[in-house]
Backbone bond lengths (Angstrom), bond angles and torsions (degrees), N, CA, C in turn:
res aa  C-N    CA-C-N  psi(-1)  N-CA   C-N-CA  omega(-1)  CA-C   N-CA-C  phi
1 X - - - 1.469 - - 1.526 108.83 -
2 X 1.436 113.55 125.74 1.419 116.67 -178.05 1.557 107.21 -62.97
3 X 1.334 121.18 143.87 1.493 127.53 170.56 1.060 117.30 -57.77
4 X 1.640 163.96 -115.25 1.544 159.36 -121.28 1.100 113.95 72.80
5 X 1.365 125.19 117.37 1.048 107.03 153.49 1.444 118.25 -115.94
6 X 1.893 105.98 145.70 1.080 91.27 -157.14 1.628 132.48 -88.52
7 X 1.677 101.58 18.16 1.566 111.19 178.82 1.392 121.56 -78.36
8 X 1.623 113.54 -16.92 1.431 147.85 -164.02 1.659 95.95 -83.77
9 X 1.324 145.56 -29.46 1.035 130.97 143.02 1.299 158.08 -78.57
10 X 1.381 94.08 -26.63 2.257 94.98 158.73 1.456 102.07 -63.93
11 X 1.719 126.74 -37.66 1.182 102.41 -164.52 1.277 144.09 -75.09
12 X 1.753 90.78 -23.21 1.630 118.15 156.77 1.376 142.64 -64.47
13 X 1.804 91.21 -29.02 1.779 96.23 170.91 1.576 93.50 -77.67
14 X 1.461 122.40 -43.05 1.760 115.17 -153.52 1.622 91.40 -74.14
15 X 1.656 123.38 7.72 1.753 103.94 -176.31 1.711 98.05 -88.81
16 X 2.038 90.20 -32.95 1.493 76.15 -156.54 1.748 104.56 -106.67
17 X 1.666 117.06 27.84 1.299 115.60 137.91 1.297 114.46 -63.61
18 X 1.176 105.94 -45.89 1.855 95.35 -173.31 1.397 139.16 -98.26
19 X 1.400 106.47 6.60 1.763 112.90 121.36 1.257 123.84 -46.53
20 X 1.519 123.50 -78.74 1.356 142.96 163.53 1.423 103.06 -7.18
21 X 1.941 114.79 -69.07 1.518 93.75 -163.85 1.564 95.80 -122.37
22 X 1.557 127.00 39.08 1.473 118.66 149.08 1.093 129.13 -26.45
23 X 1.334 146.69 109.70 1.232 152.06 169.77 2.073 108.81 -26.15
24 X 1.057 130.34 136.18 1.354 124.22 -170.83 2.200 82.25 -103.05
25 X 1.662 81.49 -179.94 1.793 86.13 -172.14 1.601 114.40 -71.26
26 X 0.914 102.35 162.16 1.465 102.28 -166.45 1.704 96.26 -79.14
27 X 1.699 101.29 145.75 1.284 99.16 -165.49 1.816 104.51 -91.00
28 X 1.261 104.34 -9.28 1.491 99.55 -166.18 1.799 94.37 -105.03
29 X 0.754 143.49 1.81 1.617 151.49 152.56 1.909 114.15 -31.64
30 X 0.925 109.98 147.94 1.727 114.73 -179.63 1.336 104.93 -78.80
31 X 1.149 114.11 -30.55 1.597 125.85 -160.14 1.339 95.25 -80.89
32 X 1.036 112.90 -67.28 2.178 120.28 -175.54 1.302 114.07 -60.06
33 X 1.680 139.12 -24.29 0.908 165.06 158.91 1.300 111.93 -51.36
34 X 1.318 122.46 -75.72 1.641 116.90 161.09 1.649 121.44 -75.59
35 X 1.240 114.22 5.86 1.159 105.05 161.84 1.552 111.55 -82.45
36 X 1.403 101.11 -64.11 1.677 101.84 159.32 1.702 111.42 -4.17
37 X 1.426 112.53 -87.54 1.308 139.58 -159.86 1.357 94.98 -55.24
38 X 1.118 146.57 -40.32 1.143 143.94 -152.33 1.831 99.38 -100.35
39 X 1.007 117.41 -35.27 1.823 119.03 172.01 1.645 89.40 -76.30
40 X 0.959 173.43 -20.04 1.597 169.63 -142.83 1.219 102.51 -124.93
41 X 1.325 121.55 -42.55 1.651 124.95 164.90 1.181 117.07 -72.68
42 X 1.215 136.73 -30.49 2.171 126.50 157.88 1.461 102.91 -54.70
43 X 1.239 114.59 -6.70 1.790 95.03 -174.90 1.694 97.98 -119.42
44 X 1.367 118.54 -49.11 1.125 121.85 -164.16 1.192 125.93 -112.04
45 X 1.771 105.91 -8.12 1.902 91.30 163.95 1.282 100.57 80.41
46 X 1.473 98.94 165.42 1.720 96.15 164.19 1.328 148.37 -76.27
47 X 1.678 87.86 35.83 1.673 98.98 154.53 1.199 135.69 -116.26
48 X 1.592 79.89 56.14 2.112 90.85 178.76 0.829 103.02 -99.77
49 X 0.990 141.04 140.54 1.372 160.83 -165.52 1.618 128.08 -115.57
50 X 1.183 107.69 125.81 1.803 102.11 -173.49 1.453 123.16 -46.19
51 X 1.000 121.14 -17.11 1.956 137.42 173.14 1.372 95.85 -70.86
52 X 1.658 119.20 -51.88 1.455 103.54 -169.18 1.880 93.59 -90.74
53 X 0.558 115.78 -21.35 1.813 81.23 -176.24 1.518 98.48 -84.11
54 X 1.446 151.08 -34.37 1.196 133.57 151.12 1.279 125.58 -28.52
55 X 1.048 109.96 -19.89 1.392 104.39 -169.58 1.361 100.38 -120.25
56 X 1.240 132.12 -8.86 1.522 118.62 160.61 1.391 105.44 -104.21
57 X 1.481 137.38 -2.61 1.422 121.83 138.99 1.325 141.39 -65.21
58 X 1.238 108.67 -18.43 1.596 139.43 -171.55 1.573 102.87 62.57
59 X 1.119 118.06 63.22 1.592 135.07 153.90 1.503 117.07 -110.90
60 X 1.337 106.87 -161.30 1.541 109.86 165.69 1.420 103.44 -134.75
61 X 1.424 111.14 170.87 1.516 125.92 -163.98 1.678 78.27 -75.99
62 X 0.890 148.38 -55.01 1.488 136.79 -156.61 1.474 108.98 -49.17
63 X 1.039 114.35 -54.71 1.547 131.65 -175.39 1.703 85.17 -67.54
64 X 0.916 141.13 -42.22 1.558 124.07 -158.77 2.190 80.78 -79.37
65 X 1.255 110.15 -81.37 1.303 103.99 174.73 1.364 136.30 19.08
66 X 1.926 101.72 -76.12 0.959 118.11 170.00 1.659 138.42 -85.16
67 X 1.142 101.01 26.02 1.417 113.20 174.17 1.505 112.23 -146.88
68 X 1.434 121.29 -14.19 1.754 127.70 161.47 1.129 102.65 -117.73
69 X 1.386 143.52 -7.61 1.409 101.71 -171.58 1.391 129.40 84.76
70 X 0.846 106.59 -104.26 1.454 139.79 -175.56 1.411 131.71 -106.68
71 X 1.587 127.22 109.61 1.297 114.65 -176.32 1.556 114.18 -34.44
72 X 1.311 95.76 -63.45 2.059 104.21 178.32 1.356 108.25 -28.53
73 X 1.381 130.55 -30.38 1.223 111.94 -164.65 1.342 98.36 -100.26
74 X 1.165 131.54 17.87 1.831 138.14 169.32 1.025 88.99 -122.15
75 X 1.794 145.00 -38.64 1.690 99.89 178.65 1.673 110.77 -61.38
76 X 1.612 122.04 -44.82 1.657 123.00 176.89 0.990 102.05 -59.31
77 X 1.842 171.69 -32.04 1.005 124.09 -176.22 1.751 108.09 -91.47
78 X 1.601 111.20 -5.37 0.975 119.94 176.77 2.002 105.37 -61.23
79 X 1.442 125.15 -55.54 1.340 149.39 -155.60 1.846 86.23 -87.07
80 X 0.740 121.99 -21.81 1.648 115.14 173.95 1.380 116.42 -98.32
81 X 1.186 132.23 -37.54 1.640 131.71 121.40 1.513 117.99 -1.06
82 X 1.513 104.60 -78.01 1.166 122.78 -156.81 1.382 94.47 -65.18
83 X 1.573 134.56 -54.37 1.239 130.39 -148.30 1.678 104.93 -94.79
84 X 1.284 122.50 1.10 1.567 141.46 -179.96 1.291 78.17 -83.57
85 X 1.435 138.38 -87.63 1.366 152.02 -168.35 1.815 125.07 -26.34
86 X 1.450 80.02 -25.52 1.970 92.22 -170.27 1.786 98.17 -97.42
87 X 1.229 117.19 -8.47 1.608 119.61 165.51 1.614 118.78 -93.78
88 X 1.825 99.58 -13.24 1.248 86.94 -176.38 1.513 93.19 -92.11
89 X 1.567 117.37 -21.30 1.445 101.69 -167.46 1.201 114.59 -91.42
90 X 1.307 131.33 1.95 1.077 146.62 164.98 2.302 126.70 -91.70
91 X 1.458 83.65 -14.00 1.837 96.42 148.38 1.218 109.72 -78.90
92 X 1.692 120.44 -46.05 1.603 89.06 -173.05 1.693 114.65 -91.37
93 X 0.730 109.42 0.85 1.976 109.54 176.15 1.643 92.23 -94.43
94 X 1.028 141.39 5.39 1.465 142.73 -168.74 1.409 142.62 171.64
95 X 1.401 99.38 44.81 1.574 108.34 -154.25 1.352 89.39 -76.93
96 X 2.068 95.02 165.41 1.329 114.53 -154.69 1.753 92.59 -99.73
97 X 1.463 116.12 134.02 1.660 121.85 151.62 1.413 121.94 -74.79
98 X 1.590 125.64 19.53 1.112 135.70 -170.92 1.432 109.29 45.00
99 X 1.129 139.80 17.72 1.943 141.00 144.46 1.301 109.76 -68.76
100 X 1.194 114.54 151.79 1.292 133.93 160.74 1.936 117.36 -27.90
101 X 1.364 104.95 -69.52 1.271 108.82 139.81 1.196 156.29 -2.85
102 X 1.423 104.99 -88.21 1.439 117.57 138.22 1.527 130.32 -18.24
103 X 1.410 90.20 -73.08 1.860 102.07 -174.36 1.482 124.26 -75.47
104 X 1.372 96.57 -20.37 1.790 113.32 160.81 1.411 114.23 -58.61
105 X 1.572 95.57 -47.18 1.510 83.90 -173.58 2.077 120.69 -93.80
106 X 1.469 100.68 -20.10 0.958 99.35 153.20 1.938 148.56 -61.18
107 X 1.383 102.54 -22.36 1.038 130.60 -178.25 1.713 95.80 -91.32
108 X 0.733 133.29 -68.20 2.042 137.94 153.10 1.543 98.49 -9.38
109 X 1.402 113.98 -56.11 1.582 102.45 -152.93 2.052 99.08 -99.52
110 X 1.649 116.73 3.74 1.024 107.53 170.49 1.584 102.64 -99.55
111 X 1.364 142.16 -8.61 1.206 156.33 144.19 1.148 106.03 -31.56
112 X 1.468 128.12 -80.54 1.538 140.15 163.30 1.434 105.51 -4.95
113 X 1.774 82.00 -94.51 1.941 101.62 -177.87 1.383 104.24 -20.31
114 X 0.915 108.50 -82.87 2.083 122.84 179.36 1.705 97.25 -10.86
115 X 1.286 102.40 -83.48 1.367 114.38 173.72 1.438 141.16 -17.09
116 X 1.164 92.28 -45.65 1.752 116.06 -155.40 1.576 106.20 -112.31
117 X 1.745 105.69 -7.06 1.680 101.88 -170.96 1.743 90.94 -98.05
118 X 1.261 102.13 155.39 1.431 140.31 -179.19 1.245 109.23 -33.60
119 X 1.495 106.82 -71.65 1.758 120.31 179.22 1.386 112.60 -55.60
120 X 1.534 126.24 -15.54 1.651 115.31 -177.09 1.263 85.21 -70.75
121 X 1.458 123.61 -71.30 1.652 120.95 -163.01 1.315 119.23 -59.19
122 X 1.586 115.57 -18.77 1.989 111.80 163.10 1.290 94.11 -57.94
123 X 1.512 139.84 -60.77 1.223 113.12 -135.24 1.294 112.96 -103.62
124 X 1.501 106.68 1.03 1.798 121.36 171.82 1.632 97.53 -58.51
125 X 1.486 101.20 -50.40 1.772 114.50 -151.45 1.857 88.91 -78.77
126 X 1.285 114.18 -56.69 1.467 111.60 -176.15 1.780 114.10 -51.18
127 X 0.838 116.32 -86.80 1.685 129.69 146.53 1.695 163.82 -36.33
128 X 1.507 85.25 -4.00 1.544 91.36 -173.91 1.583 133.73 1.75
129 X 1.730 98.05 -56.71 1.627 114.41 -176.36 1.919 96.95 -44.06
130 X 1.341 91.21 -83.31 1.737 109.63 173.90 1.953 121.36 -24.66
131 X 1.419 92.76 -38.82 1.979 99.49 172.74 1.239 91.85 -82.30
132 X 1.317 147.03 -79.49 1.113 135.31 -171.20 1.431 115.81 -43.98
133 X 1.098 135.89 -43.54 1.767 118.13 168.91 1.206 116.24 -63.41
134 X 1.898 125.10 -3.55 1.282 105.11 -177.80 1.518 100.20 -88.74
135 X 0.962 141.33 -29.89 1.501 140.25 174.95 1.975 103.46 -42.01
136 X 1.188 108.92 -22.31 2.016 91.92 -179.97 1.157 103.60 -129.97
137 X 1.446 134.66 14.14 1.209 133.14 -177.12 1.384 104.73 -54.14
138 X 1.305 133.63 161.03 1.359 117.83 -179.59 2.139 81.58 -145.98
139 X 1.193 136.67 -14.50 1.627 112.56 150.10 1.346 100.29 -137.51
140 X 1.601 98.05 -159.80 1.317 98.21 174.17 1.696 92.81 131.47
141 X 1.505 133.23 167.30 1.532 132.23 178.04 1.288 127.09 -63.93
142 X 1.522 92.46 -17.91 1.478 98.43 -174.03 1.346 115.52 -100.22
143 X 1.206 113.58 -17.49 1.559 123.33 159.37 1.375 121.60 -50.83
144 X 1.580 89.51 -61.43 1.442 104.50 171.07 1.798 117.93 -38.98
145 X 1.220 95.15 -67.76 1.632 99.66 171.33 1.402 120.45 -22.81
146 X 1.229 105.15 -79.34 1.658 133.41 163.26 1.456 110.58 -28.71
147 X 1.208 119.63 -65.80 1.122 118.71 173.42 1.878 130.67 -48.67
148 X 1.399 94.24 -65.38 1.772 106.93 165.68 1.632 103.16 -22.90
149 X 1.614 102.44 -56.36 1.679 95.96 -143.47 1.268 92.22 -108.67
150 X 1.701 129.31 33.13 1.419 128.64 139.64 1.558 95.80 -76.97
151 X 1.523 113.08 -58.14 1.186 136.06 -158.74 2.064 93.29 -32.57
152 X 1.067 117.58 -81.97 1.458 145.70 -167.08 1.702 94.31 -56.55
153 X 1.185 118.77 -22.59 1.673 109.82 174.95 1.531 92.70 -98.50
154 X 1.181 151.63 -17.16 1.911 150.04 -177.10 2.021 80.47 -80.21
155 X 1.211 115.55 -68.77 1.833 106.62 -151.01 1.362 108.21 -25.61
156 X 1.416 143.65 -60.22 1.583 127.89 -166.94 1.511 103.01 -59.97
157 X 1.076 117.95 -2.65 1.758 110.54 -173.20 1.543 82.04 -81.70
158 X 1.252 143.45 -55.85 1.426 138.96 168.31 1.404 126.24 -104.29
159 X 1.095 114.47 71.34 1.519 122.19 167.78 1.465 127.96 -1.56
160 X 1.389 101.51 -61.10 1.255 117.85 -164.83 1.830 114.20 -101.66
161 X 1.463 95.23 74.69 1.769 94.24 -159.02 1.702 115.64 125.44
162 X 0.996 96.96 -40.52 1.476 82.57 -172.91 1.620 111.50 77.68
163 X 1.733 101.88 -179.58 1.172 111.85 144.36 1.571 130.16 21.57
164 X 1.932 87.26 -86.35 1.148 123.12 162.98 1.731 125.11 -35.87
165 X 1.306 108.34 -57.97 1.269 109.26 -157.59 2.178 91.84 -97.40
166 X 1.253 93.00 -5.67 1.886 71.28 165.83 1.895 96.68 -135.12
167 X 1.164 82.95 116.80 1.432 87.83 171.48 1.501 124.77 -69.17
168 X 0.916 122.84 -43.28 1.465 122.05 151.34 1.558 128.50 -20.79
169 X 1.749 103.33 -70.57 1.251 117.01 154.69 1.811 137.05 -21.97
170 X 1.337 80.73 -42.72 1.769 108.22 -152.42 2.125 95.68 -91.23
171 X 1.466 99.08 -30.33 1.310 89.60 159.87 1.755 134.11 -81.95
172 X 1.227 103.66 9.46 1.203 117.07 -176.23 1.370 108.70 -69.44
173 X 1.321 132.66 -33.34 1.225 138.85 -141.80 1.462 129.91 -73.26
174 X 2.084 87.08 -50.47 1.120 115.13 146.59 1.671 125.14 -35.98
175 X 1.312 104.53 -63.89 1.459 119.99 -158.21 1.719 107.73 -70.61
176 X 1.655 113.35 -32.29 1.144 101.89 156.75 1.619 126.67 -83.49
177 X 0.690 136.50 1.28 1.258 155.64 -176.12 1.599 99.82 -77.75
178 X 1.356 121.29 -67.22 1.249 136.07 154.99 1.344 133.54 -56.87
179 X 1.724 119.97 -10.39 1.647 116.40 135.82 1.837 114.46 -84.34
180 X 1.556 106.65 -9.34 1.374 72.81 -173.63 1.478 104.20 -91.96
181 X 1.009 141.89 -19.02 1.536 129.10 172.08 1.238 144.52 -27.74
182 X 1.879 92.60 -48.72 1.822 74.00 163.23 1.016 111.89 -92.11
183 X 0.964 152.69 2.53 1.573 145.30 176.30 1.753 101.07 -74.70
184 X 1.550 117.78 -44.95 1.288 113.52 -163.23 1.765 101.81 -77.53
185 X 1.129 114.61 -61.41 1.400 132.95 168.23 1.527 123.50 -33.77
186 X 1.500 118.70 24.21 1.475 110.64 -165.73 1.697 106.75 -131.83
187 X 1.545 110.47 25.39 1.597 103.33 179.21 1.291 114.33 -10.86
188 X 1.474 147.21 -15.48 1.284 115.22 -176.42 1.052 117.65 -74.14
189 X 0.960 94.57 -32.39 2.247 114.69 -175.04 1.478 98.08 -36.72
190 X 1.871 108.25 -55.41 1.634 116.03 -137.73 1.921 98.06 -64.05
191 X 1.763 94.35 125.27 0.939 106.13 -175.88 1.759 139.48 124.07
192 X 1.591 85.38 -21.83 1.180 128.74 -170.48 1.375 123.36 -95.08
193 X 1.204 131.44 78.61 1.372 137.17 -141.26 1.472 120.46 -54.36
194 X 1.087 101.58 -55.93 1.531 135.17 168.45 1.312 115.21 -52.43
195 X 1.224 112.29 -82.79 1.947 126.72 160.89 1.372 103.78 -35.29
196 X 1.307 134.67 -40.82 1.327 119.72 -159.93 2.149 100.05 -90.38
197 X 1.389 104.94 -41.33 0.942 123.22 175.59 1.679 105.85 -48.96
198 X 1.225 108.13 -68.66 1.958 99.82 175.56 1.247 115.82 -53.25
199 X 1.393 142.54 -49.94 1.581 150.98 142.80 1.441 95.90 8.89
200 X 1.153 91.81 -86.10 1.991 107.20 -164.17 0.987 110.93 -62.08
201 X 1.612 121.79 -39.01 1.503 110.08 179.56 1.518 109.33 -67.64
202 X 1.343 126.78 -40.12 1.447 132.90 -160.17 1.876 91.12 -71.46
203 X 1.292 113.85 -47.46 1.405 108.83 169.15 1.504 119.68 -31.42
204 X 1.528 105.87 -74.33 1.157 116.03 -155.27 1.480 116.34 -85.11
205 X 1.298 114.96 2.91 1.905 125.10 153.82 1.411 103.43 -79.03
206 X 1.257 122.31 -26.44 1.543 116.19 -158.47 1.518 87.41 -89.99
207 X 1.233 143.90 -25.57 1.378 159.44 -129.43 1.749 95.82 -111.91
208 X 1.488 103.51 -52.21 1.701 101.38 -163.87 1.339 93.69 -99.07
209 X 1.898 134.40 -3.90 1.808 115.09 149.80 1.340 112.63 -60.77
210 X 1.752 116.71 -46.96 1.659 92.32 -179.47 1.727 128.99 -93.12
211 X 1.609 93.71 19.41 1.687 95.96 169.05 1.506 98.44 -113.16
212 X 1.128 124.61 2.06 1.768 126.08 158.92 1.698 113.73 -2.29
213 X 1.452 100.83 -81.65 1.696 115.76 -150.45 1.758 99.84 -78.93
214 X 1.467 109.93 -24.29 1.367 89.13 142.71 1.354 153.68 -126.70
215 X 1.401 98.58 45.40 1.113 119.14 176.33 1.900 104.22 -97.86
216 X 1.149 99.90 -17.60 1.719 119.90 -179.85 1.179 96.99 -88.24
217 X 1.313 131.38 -38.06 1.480 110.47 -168.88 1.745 106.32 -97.71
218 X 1.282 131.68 -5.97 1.900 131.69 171.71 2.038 78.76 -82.84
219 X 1.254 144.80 13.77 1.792 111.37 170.94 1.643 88.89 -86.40
């Protein structure tokens, strides 16, 4: 007769009751909320609509209402998410050594990401008007975004200050920001070996003229 023991069964049914009835994420949370929004935007762009993300959070539009407002203001924190996300995933497939180098090529492979993720081509296909104004926008949150985390990849180019402490420097940010657009902004490319390949290269020459003088001054 096989042995049993008999402590080996409350503990296994009580493990896998509580899988079974684990609490799922909370639907009224910031976090599950733009996560929501942000899986609805690879498919649909900015025509998600507060009915459907209520309803794939399991809330109600009221509760969305009263704490956004405005769909628009869940596709932007949704698209500022998204574009925070394409620097982080693009540090680890290519993190920067703070050189010229480095940040060329790191900045290249967050270009890509941009490119190649889902939601650029939802909101090309959903929106056109709206993709096309992002190519001249000159502010706005998402700039901001963009900007910061050029900002924080330029500081080892100046140690002492950053940004900040070389003004010169500190206008750079902008200006790459404003080569990388069309290169990032062009879902048709993604996929496209060739097309994607001239993109990045045309990027990343345009990238190491205005990181030049200090790329001349670390020889």
């Amino acid at each position: 007769m096989a042995f049993r023991c008999p402590l080996l069964t409350p503990f296994s049914t009580v493990a896998a009751m509580s899988s079974r009835f684990a609490p799922g994420p909370d639907p009224h949370s910031t976090g599950h909320v733009i996560s929501t929004v942000r899986a609805l935007m690879r498919t649909d762009g900015l025509d998600v609509s507060l009915t459907s993300i209520a309803r794939r959070c399991g809330t109600t539009r009221t509760f969305l209402y009263a704490n956004w407002k405005t769909v628009s203001a869940l596709h932007l924190r949704a698209l500022q998410t998204e574009l925070a996300q394409a620097f982080d995933t693009a540090h680890r497939a290519c993190p920067s050594d703070g050189t010229v180098p480095g940040i060329t090529g790191h900045l290249t492979e967050v270009v890509r990401v941009v490119r190649r993720h889902p939601t650029t081509a939802a909101v090309a296909r959903s929106s056109p008007e709206a993709f096309c104004a992002a190519y001249t926008a000159t502010e706005g949150p998402l700039m901001r975004v963009a900007v910061e985390r050029i900002d924080d990849l330029l500081h080892p180019l100046c140690p002492h200050g950053g940004v900040w402490g070389d003004p010169e420097l500190g206008s750079r940010s902008w200006k790459i920001l404003w080569i990388a657009r069309p290169a990032a902004l062009c879902p048709a490319a993604a996929g496209d070996r060739l097309r994607e390949d001239t993109l990045d290269n045309a990027f990343a020459e345009l990238l190491r003229d205005l990181l030049a003088p200090w790329a001349a001054a670390a020889r």
